[in-house]
py3Dmol code that shows the C-alpha trace and the ligand (Angstrom):
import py3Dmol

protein = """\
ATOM      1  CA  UNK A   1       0.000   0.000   0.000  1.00  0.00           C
ATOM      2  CA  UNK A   2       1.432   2.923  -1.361  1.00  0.00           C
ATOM      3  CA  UNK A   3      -1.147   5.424   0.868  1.00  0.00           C
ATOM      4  CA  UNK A   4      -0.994   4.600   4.495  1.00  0.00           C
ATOM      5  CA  UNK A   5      -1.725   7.975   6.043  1.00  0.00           C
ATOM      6  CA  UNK A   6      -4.701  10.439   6.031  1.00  0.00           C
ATOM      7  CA  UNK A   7      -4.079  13.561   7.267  1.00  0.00           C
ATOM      8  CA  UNK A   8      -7.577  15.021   8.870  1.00  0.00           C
ATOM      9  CA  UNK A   9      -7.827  18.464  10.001  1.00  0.00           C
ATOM     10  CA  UNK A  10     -10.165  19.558  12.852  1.00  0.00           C
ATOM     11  CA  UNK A  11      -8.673  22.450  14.654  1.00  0.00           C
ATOM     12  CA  UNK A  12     -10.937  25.091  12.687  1.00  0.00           C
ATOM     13  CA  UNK A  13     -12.765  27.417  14.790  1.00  0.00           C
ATOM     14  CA  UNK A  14     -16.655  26.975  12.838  1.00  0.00           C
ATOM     15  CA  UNK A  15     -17.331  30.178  12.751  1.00  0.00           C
ATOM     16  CA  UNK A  16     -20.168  29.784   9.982  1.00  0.00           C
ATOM     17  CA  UNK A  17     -21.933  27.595  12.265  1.00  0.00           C
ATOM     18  CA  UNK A  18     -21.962  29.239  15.681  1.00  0.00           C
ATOM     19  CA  UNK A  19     -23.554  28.694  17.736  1.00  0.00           C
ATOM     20  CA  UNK A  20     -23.277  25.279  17.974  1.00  0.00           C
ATOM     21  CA  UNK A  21     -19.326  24.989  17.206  1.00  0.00           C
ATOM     22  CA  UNK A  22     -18.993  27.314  20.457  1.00  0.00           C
ATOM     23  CA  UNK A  23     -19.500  24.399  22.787  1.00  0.00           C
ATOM     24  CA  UNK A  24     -19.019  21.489  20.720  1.00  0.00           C
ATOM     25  CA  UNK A  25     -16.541  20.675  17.638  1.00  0.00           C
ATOM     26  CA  UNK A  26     -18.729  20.823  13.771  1.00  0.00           C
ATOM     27  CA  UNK A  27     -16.881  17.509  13.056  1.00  0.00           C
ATOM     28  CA  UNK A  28     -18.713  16.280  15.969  1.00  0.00           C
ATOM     29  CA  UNK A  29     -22.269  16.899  14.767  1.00  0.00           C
ATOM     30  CA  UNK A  30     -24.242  14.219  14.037  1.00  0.00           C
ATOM     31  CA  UNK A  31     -25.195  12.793  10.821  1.00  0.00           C
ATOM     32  CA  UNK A  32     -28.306  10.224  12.179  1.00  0.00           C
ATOM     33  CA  UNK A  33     -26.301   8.889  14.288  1.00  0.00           C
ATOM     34  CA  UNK A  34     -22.455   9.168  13.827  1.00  0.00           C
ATOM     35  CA  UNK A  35     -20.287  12.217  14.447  1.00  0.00           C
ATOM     36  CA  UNK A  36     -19.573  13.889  10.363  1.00  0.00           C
ATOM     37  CA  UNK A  37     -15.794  13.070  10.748  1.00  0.00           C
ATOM     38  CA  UNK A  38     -16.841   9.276  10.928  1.00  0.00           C
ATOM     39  CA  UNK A  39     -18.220   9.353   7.533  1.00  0.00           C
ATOM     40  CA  UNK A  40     -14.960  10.922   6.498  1.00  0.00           C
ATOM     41  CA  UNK A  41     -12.634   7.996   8.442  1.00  0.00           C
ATOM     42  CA  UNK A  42     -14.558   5.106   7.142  1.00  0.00           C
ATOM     43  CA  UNK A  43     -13.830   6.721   3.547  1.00  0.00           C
ATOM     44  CA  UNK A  44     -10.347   6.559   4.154  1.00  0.00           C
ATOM     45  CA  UNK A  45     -10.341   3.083   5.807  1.00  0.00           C
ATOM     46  CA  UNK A  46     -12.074   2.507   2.295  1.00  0.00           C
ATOM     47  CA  UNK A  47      -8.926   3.560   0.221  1.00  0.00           C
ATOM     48  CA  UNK A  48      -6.697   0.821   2.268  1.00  0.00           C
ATOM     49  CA  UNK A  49      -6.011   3.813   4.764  1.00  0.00           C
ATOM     50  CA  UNK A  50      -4.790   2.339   8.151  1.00  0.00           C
ATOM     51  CA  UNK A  51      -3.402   5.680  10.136  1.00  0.00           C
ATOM     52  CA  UNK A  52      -5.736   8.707  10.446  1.00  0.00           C
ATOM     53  CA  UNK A  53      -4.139  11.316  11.949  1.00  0.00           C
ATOM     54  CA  UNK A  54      -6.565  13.877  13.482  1.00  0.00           C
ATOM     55  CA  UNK A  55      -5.086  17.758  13.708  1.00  0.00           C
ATOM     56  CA  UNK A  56      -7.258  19.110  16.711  1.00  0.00           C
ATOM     57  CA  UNK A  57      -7.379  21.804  18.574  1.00  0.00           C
ATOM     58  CA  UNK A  58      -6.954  22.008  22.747  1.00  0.00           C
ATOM     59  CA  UNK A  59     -10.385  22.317  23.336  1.00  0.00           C
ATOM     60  CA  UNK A  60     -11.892  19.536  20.851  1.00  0.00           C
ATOM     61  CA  UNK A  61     -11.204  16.851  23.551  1.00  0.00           C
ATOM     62  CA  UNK A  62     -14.530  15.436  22.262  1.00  0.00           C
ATOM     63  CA  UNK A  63     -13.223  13.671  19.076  1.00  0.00           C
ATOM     64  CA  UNK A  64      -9.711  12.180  21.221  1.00  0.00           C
ATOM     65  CA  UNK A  65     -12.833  10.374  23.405  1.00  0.00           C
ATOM     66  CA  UNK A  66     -14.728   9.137  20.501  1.00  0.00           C
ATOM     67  CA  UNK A  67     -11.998   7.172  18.674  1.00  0.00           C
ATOM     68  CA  UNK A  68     -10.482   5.824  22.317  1.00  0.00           C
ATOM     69  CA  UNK A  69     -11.496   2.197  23.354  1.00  0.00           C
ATOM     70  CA  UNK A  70     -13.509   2.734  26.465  1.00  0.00           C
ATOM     71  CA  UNK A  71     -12.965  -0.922  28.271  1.00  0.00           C
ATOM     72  CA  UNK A  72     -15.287  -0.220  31.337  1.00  0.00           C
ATOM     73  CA  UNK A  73     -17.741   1.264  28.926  1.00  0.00           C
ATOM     74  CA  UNK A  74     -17.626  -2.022  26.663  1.00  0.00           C
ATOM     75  CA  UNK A  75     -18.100  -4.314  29.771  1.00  0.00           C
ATOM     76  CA  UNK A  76     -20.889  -2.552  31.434  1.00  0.00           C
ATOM     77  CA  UNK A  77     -22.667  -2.281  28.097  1.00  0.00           C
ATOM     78  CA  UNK A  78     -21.600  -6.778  28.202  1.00  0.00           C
ATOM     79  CA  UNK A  79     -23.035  -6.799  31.702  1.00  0.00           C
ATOM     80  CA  UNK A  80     -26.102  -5.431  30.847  1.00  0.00           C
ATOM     81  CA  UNK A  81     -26.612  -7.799  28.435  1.00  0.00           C
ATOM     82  CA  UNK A  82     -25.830  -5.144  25.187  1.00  0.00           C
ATOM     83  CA  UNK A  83     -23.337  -6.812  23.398  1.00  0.00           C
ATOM     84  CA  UNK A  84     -24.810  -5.602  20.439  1.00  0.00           C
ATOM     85  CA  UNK A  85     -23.527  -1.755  21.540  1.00  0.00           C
ATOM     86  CA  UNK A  86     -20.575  -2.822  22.864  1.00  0.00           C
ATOM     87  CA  UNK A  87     -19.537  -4.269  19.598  1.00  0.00           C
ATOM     88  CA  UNK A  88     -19.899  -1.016  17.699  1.00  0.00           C
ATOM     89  CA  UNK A  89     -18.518   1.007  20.502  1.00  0.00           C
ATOM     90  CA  UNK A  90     -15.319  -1.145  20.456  1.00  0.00           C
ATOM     91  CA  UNK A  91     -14.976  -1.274  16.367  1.00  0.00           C
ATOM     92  CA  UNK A  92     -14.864   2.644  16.703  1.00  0.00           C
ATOM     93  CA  UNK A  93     -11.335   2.625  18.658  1.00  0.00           C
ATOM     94  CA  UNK A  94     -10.146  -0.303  17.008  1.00  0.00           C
ATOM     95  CA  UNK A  95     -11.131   0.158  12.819  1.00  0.00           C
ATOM     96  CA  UNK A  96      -7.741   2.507  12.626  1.00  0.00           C
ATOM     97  CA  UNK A  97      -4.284   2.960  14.438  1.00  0.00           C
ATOM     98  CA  UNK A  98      -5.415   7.156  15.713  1.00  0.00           C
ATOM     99  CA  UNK A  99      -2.336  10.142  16.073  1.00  0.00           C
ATOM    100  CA  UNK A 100      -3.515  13.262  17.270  1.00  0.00           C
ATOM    101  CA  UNK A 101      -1.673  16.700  17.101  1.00  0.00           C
ATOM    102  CA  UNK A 102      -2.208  19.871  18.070  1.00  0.00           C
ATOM    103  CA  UNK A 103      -2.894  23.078  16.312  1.00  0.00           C
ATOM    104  CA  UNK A 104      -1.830  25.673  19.021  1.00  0.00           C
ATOM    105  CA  UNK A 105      -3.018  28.433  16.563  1.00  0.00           C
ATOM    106  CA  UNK A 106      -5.003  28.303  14.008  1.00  0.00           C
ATOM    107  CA  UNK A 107      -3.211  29.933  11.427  1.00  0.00           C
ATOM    108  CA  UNK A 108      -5.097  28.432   8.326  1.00  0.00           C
ATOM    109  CA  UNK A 109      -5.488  25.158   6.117  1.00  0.00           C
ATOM    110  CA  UNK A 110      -1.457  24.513   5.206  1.00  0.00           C
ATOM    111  CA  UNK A 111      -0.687  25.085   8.812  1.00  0.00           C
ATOM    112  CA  UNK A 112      -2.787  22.692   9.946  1.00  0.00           C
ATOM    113  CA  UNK A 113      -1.329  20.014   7.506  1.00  0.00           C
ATOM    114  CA  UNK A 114       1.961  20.971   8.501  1.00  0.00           C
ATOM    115  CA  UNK A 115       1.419  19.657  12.011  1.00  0.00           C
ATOM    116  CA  UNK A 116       1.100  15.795  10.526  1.00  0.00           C
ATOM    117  CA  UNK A 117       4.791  16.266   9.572  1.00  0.00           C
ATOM    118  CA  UNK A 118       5.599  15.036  12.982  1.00  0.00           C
ATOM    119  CA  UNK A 119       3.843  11.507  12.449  1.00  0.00           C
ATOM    120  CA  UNK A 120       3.476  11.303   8.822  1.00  0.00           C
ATOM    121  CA  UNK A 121       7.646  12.011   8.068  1.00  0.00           C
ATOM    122  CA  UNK A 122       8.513  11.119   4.830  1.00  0.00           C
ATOM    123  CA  UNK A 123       5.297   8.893   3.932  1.00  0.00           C
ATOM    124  CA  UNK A 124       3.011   9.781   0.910  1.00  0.00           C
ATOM    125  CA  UNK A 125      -0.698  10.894   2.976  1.00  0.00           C
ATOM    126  CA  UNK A 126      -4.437  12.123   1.944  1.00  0.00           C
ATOM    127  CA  UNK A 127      -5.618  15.183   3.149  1.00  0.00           C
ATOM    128  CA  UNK A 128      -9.779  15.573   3.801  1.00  0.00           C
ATOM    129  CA  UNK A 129     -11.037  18.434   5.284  1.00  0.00           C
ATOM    130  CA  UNK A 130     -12.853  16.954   8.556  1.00  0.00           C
ATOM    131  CA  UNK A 131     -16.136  19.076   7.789  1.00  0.00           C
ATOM    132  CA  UNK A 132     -16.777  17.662   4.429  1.00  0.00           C
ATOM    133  CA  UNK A 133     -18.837  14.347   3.640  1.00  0.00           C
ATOM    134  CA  UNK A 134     -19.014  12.010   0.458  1.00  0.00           C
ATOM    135  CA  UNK A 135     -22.258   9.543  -0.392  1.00  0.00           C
ATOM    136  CA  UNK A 136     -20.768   7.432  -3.470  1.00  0.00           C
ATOM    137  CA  UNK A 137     -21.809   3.492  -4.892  1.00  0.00           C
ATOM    138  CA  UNK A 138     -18.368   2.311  -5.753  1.00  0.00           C
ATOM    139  CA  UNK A 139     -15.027   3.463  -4.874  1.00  0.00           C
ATOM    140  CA  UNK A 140     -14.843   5.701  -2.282  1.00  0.00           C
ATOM    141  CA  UNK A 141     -13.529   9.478  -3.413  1.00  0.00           C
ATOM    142  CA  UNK A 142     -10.393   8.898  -1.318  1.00  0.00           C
ATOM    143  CA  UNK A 143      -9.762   5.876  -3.251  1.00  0.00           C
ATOM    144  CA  UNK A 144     -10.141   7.285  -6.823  1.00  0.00           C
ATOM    145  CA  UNK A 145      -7.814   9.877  -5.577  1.00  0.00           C
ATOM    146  CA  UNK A 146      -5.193   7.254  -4.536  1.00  0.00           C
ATOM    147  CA  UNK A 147      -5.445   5.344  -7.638  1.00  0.00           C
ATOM    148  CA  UNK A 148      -5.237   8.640  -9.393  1.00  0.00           C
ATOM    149  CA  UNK A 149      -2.065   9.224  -7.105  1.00  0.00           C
ATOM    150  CA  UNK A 150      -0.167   5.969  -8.243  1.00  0.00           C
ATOM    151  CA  UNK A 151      -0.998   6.236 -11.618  1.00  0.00           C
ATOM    152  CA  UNK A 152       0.699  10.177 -11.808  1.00  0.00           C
ATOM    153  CA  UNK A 153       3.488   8.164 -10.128  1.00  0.00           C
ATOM    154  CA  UNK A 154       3.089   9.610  -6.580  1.00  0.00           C
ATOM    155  CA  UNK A 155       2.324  13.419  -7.358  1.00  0.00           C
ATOM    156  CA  UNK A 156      -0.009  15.716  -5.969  1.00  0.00           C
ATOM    157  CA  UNK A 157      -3.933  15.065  -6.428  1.00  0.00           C
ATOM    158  CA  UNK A 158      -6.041  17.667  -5.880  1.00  0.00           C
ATOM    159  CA  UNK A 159      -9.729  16.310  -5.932  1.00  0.00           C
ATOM    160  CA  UNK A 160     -12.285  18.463  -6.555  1.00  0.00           C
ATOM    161  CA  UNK A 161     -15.623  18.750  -9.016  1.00  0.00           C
ATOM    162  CA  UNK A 162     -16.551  20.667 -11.804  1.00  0.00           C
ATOM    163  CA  UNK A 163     -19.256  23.076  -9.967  1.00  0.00           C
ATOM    164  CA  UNK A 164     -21.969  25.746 -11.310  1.00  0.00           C
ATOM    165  CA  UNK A 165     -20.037  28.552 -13.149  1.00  0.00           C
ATOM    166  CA  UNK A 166     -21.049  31.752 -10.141  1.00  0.00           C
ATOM    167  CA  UNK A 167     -19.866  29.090  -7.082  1.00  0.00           C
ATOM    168  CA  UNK A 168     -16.408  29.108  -8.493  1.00  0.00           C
ATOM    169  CA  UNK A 169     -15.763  32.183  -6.662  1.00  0.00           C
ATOM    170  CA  UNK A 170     -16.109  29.965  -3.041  1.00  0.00           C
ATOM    171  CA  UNK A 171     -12.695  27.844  -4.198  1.00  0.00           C
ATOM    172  CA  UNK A 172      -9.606  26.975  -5.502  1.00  0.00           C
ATOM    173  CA  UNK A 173     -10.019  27.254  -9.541  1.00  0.00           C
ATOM    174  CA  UNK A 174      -8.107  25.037 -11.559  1.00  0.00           C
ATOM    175  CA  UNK A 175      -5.628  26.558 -14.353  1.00  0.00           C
ATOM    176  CA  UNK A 176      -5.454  23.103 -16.732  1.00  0.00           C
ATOM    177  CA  UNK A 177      -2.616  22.590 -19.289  1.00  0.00           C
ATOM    178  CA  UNK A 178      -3.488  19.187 -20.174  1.00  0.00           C
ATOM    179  CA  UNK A 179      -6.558  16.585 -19.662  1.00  0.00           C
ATOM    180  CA  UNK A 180      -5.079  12.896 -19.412  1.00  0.00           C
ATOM    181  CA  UNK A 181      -8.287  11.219 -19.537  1.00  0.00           C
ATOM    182  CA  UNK A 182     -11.540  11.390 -18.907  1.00  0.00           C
ATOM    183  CA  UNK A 183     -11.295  12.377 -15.137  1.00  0.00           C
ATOM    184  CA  UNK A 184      -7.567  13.486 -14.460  1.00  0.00           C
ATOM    185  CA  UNK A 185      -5.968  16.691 -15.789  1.00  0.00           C
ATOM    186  CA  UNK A 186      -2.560  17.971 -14.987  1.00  0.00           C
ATOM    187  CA  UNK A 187      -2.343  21.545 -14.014  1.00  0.00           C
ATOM    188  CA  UNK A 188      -0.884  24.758 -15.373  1.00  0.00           C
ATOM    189  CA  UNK A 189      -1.774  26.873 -11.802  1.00  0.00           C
ATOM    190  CA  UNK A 190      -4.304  27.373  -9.363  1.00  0.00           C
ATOM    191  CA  UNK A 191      -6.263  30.231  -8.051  1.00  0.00           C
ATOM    192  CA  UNK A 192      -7.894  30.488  -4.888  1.00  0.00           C
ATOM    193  CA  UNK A 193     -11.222  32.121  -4.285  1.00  0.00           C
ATOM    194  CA  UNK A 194     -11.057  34.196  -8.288  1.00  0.00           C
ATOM    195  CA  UNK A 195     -13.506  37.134  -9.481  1.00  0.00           C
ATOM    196  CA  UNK A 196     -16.185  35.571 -11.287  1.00  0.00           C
ATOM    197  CA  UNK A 197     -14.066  36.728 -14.666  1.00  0.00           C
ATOM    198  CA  UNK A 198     -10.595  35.578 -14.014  1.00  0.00           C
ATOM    199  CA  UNK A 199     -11.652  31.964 -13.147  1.00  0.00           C
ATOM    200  CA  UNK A 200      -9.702  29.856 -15.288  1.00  0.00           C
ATOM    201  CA  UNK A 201     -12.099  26.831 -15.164  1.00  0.00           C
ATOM    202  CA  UNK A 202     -15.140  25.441 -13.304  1.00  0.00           C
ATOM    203  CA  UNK A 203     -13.371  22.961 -12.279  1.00  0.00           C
ATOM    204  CA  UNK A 204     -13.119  23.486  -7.886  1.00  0.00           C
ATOM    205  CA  UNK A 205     -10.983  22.013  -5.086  1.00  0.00           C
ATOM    206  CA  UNK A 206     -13.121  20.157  -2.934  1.00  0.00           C
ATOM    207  CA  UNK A 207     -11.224  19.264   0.254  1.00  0.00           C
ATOM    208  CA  UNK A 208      -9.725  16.072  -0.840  1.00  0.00           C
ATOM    209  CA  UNK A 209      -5.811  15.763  -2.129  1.00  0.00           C
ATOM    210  CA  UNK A 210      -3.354  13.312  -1.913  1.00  0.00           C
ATOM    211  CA  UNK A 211       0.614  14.204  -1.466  1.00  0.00           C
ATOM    212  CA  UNK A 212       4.259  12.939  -1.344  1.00  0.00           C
ATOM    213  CA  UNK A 213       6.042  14.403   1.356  1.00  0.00           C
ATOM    214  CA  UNK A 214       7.378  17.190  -0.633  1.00  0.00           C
ATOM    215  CA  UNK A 215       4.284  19.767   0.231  1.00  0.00           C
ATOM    216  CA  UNK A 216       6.006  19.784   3.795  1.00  0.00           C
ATOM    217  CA  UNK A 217       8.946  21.838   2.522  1.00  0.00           C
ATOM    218  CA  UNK A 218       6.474  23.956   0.234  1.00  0.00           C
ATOM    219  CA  UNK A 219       4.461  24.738   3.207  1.00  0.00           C
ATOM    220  CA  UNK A 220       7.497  25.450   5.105  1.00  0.00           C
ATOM    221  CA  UNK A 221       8.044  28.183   2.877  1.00  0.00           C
ATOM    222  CA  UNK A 222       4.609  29.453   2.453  1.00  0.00           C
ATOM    223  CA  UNK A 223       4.177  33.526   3.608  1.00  0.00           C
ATOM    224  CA  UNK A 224       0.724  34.047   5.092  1.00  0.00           C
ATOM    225  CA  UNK A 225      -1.377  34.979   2.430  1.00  0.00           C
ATOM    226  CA  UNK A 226      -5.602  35.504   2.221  1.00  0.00           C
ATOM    227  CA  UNK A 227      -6.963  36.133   5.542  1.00  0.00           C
ATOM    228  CA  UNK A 228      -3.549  36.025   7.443  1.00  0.00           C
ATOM    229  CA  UNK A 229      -3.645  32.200   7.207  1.00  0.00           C
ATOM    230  CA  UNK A 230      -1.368  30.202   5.746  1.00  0.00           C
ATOM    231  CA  UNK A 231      -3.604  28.675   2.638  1.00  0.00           C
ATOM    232  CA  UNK A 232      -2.296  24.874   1.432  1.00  0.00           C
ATOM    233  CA  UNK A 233      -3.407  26.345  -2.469  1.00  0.00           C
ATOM    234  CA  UNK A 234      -0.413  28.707  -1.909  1.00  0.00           C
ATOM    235  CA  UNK A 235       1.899  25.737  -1.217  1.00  0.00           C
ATOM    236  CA  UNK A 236       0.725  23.536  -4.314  1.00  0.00           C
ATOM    237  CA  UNK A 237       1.576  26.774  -6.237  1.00  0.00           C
ATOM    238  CA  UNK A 238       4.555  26.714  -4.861  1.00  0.00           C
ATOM    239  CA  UNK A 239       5.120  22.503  -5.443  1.00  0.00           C
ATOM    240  CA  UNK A 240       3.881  22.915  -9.270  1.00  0.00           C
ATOM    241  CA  UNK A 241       7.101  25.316  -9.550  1.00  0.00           C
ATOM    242  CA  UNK A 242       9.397  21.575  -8.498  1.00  0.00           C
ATOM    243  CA  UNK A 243       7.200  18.751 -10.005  1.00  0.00           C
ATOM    244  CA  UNK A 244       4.090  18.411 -11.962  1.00  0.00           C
ATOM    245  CA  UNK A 245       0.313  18.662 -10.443  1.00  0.00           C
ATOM    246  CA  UNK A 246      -2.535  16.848 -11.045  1.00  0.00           C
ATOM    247  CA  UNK A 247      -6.445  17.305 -10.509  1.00  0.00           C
ATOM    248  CA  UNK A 248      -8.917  14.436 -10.558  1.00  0.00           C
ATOM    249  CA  UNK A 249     -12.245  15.133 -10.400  1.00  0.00           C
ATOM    250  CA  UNK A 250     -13.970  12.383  -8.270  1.00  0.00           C
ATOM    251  CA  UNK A 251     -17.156  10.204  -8.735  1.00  0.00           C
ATOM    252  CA  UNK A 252     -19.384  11.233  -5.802  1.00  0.00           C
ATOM    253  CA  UNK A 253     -21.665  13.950  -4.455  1.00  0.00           C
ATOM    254  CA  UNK A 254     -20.142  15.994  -1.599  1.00  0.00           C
ATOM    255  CA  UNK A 255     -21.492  17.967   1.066  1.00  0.00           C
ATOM    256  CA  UNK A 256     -20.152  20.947   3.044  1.00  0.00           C
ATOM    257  CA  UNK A 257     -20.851  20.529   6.390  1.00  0.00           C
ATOM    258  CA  UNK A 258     -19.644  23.171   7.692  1.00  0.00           C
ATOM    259  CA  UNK A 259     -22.271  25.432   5.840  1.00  0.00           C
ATOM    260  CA  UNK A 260     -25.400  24.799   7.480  1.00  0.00           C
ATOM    261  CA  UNK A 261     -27.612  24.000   4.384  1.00  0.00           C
ATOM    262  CA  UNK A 262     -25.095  21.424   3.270  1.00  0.00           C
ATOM    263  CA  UNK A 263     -24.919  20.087   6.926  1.00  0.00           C
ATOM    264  CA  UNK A 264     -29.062  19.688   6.609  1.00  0.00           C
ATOM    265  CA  UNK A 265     -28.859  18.378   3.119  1.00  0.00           C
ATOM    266  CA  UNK A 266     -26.045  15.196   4.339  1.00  0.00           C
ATOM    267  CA  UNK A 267     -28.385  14.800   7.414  1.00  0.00           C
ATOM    268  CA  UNK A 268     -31.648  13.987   4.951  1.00  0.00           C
ATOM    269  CA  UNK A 269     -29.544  11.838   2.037  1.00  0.00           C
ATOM    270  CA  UNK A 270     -27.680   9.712   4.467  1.00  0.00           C
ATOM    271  CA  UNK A 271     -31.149   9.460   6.678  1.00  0.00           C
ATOM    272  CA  UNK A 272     -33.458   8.292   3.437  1.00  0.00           C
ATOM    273  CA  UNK A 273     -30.296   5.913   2.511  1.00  0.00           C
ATOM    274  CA  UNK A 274     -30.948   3.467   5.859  1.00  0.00           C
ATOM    275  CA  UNK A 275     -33.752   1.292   5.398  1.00  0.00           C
ATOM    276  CA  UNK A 276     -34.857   1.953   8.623  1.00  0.00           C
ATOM    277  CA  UNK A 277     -35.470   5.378   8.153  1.00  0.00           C
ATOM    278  CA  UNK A 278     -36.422   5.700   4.313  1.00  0.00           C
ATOM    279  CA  UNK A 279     -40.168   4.561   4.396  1.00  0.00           C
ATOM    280  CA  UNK A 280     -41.114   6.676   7.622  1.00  0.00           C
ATOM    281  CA  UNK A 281     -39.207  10.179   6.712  1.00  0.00           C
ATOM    282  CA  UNK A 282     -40.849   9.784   2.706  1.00  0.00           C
ATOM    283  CA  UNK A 283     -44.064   9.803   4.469  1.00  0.00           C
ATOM    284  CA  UNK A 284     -42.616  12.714   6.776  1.00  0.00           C
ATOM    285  CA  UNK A 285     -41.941  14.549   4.298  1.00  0.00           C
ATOM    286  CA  UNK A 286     -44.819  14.060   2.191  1.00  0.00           C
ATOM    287  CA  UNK A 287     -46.780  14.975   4.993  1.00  0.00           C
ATOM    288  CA  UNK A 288     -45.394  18.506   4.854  1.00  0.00           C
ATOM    289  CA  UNK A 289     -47.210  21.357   2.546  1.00  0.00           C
ATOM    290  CA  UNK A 290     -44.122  22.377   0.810  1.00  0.00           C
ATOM    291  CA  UNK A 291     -44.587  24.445  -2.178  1.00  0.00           C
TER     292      UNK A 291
END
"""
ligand_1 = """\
29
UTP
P -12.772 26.007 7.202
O -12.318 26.789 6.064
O -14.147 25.447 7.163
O -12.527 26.876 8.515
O -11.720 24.842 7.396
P -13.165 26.758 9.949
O -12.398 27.654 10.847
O -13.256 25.334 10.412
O -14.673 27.244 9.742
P -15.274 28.721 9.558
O -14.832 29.150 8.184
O -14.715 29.546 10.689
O -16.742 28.511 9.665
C -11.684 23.671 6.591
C -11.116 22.539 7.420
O -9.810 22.877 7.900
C -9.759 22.821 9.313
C -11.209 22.919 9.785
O -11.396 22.276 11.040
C -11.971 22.247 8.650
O -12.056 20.847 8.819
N -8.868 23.904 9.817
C -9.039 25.183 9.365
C -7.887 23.626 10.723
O -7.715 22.457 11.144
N -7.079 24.621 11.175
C -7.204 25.904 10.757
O -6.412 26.773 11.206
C -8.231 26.183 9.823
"""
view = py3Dmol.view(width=600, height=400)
view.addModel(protein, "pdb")
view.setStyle({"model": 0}, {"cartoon": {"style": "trace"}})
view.addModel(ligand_1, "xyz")
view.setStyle({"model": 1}, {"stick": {}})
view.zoomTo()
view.show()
């Protein structure tokens, strides 16, 4: 396995969705029934990922507790005759091998993936933004990503979607200089956040890249830039000056979650994809007068 690391960041403040995020962590809010970040871990442990490494901040204690293995949790939940819980309480700590690092300050994107250099060394890793969820039949995004990664010969994959021409303005824009097939294109540049007009494509960076270990120097040497933070588009601007960089744009429909509407939208798709929710919330919702 060429891809044994995914990098996940969660020290982000969640500003857009105060004021929930002021007492507990957005990557903590529940989708039915599982914190959003889980969605995001069991796509990695799709790709063949077996180290997620989680870049918190001090005060999100609440995600270090949910991946832990709770023993006297598991054996009252035995004792009381719930095995059935205590099985999918214990496959929680035990699906991944869990690093957590600190943020101290949250200085942006890049800095927080510059904080896995500590555990992920010189190892090839995914990055997914721990606010953003994937429903998909078939490989999971991550995985198309990785493939994508191995077949570029271990270069940088940023993963994104082509999105509706006006929304280009909410991310990083890719600059193409040549399509490889039908998903995969390598890259001329990237711009982050363009005016409407200077958008070189509508094809967007969606929270999702793989990279060699080489965007740890770039980031190294990446000035603050938008918003004082230290953006990771600025250091795969800087990387495409050293090696080539490729975009794939993934199979899958993604959800911000960190916007509420796109947190509400997840909530409803993944909730009418369990059968034991789809009959009862159609007739919910039919119920309703919409217009
Ligand atoms: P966002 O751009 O959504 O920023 O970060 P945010 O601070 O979490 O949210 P708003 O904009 O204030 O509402 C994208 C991802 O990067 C992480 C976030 O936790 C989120 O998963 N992040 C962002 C960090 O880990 N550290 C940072 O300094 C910034």
């Amino acid at each position: 396995m060429k891809v044994k690391y995914a990098v996940i960041p969660c020290a982000g403040k969640g500003t857009r969705f105060l004021p929930i995020t002021k007492g507990v962590a957005k990557e903590m809010c529940p989708i039915v029934d599982r914190p959003t970040l889980d969605y995001i871990v069991e796509e990695c442990l799709e790709a063949g990922i077996t180290d997620i490494v989680f870049i918190v901040s001090k005060d999100k204690e609440d995600i270090r507790k949910y991946y832990s293995i709770d023993k006297e949790y598991e054996k009252e939940l035995r004792e009381a005759g719930k095995d059935n819980f205590a099985d999918i309480i214990h496959k929680i700590g035990a699906k991944a091998r869990y690093h957590f690092v600190i943020q101290h300050e949250q200085l942006g994107l890049g800095h927080a993936v510059l904080q896995a250099k500590s555990v992920v060394k010189n190892d090839n890793f995914v990055v997914c933004c721990g606010d953003d969820i994937c429903t998909y039949e078939g490989d999971s995004p991550v995985k198309q990503l990785v493939n994508a990664f191995e077949e570029v010969g271990e270069k940088t994959i940023v993963g994104g979607q082509k999105v509706p021409h006006e929304n280009i303005v909410k991310y990083g824009a890719m600059g193409i200089k040549s399509q490889i097939n039908e998903r995969l294109f390598s890259l001329s540049h990237i711009v982050e956040k363009p005016k409407l007009e200077e958008a070189p494509s509508d094809l967007a960076s969606l929270g999702k890249w793989v990279f060699n270990a080489k965007i740890f120097d770039a980031l190294e040497e990446t000035p603050k830039g938008a918003g004082g933070e230290i953006q990771l588009t600025d250091a795969i601007a800087l990387l495409m000056k050293e090696e080539d960089v490729y975009y794939y744009d993934f199979i899958g429909k993604r959800y911000d979650c960190g916007d509420k509407l796109g947190y509400l939208e997840a909530i409803i798709d993944v909730a009418l994809s369990r059968d034991e929710f789809r009959k009862g919330l159609i007739a919910h919702i039919k119920s309703l007068k919409l217009d």
